[in-house]
GUMIGU-112294 format. One record per residue (C-alpha): x, y, z; residue in three letters. Coordinates in steps of 0.001 Angstrom, whole numbers, plus 500000, padded with zeros to 6 digits. Layout:
# residues N
XYZala/...
***
This chain:
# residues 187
277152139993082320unk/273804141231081450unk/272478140583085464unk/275554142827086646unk/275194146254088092unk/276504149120086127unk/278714149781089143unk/279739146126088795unk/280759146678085568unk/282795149383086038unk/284883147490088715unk/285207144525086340unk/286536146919083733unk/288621148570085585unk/290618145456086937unk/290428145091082987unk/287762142536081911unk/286674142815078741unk/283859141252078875unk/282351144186081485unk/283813146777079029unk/281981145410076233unk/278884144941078343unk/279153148886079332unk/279080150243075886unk/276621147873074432unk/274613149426077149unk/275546152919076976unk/276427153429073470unk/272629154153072325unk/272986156459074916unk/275609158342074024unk/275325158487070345unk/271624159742070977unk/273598162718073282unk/275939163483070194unk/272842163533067553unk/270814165502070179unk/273216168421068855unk/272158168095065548unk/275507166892064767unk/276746165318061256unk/276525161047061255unk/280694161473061286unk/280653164213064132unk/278533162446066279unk/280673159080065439unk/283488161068066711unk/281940162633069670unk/280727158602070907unk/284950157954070136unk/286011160911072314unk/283511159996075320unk/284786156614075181unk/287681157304074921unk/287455159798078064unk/286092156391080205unk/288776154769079292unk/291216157718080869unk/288554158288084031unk/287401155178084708unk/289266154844087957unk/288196158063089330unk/284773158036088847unk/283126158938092615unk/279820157158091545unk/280174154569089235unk/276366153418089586unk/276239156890087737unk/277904155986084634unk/274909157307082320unk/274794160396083759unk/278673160919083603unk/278258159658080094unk/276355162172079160unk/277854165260080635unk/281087163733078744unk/279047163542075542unk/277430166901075885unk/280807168750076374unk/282397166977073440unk/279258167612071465unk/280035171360072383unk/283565171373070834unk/282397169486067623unk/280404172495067106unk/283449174498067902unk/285849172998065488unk/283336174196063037unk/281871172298060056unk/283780169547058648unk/283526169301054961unk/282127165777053683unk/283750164183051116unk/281820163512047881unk/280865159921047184unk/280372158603043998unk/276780158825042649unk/274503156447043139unk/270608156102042638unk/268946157190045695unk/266199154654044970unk/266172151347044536unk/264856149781040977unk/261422149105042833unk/260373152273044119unk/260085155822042437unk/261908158912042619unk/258691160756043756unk/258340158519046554unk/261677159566047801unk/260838162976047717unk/257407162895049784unk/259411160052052005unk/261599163010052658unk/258894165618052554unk/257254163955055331unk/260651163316057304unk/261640166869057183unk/257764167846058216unk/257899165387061224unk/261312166762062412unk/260168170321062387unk/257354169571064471unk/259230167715067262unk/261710170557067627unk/258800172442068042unk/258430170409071248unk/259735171684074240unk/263446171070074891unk/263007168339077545unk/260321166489075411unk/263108166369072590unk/265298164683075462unk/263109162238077042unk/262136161506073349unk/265702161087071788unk/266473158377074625unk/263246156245073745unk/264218156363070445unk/267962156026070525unk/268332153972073876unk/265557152050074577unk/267811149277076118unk/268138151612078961unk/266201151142082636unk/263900154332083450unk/266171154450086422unk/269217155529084262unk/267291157665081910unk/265697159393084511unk/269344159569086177unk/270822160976083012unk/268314163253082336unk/268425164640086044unk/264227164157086291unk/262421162147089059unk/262013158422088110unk/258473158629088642unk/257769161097086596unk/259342160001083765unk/256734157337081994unk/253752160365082531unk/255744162762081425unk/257134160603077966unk/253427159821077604unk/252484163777077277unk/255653163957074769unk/254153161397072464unk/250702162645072345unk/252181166318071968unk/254151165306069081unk/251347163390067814unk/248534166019067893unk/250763168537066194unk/251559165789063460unk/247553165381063156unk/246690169073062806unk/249667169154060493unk/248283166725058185unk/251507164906058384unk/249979162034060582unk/246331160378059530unk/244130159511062232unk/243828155528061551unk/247937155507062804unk/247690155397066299unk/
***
């Protein structure tokens, strides 16, 4: 399955072979859930967004005009579903019961400057322009995917994309230097 055209794939499915189905999301799904996150949705919102795009597929499948596509279509679907997650409003999260954040090994403090240092690192890359954040969400969350259909999805010249990724990365790495949030030796 893996040699098969995404266009391929969609056929197969359609005529109802699992095996292309499964192919397609195991493909796509980075994809998508990277869409939902990109929202800064909830881990259960953005579960449910990935469930509604699917889900759309499923209903569209036959009528999609350009099935070699399917990322792009993918994410439009996500984005719009991402949209009306926000819409619904927040969703309360159920308590769990307590547990130790840390394991027996490691200390409580290094949680916190794990977390100091997470929180630091995320502030600077929204700081980034909106279509760094983009191009950098998909190398992070999809990095199964072809620059072909990232550069499709994203709606950005395939040529450009690997230059302008590079620039991202150095971006968000500079700012994490002068920050003091990223030492020089990690490269």
């Amino acid at each position: 399955m893996r040699e098969q055209t995404t266009a391929d794939l969609v056929a197969m499915a359609g005529a109802g072979d699992q095996d292309a189905w499964q192919e397609l999301v195991r493909r796509h799904l980075g994809l998508v859930w990277s869409v939902a996150r990109s929202f800064r949705l909830s881990e259960n919102d953005a579960a449910d967004v990935c469930q509604h795009t699917w889900l759309a597929l499923v209903r569209h499948l036959d009528q999609l005009r350009e099935p070699a596509r399917l990322a792009a279509w993918l994410v439009t679907t996500a984005q719009r579903e991402s949209l009306r997650a926000l819409a619904a409003g927040v969703r309360e999260t159920p308590v769990e019961q307590w547990t130790t954040p840390w394991d027996e090994e490691s200390r409580p403090e290094d949680s916190v400057l794990t977390g100091e240092r997470a929180a630091a690192l995320w502030r600077l890359f929204t700081g980034l322009p909106e279509r760094c954040q983009r191009i950098l969400r998909f190398v992070a969350y999809s990095p199964e995917l072809s620059y072909t259909e990232v550069a499709d999805a994203l709606g950005i010249p395939v040529g450009s994309l690997g230059p302008t990724r590079a620039r991202c990365l150095a971006a968000l790495r500079q700012r994490a230097l002068t920050a003091g949030v990223l030492e020089e030796a990690v490269r």
